[in-house]
N, C-alpha and C positions, 0 to 999 in steps of 0.2 A: 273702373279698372279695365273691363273688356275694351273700353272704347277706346285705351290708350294702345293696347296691345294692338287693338287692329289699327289704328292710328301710324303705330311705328310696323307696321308688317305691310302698309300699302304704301309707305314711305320709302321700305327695301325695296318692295316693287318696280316703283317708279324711278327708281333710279338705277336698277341694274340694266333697264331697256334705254338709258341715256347715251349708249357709246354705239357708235357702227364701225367701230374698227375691232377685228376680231385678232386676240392673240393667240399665233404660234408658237407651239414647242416647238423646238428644232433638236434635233439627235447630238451631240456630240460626244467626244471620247474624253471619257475621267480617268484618269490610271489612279489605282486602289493600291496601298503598299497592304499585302495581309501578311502579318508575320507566320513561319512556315517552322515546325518542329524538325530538326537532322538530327543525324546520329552525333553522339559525342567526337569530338575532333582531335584527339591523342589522348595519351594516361596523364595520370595525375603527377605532377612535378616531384621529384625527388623533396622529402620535408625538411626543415632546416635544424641542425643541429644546437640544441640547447646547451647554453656554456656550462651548467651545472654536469654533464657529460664530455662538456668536450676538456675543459681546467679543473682538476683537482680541487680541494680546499687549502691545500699547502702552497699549490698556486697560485691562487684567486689571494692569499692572501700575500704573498709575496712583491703581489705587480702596485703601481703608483695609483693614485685614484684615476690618476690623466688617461691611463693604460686600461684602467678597469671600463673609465666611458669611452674611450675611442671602441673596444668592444662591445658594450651593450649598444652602441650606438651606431654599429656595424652588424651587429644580432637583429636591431629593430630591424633595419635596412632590409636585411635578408628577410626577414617577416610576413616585409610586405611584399618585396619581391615574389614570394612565394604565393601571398598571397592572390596579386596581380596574374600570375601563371597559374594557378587552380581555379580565377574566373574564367581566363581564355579562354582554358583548356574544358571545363564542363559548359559553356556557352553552348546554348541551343538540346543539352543534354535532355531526353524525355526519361 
């Protein structure tokens, strides 16, 4: 077992003295993105009004189904909207 070790240890030897060309590092410029914490960048968006506030039940039950999804479906919209603007705006927030 020893014989092998030194076997493969006078092997690395002889082979690290095989090259006469020496490698250079040379310097150059990496540019680093590091992400950087600011201040919060405005207030939080006005939030969106829920229809169960905004239409009565006398009204809610008044309108066509058509009427009732062009609303929720105008609700959602708003949602994310809203959503979308409360990421902007807490972006970078610490």
């Amino acid at each position: 077992m020893r014989l092998i070790i030194i076997g493969a240890a006078l092997a690395a030897l002889s082979l690290t003295g095989c090259t006469k060309e020496r490698i250079v590092y040379r310097d150059r410029v990496v540019e680093k993105k590091v992400p950087v914490t600011v201040p919060c960048m405005g207030t939080a968006p006005d939030p969106v009004t829920a229809l169960r506030e905004t239409y009565g039940r006398d009204e809610w039950d008044a309108l066509s189904t058509d009427q009732r999804a062009n609303l929720i479906a105008a609700n959602a919209l708003a949602w994310r909207i809203f959503g979308w603007q409360a990421t902007d705006q807490s972006a970078g927030c610490q």
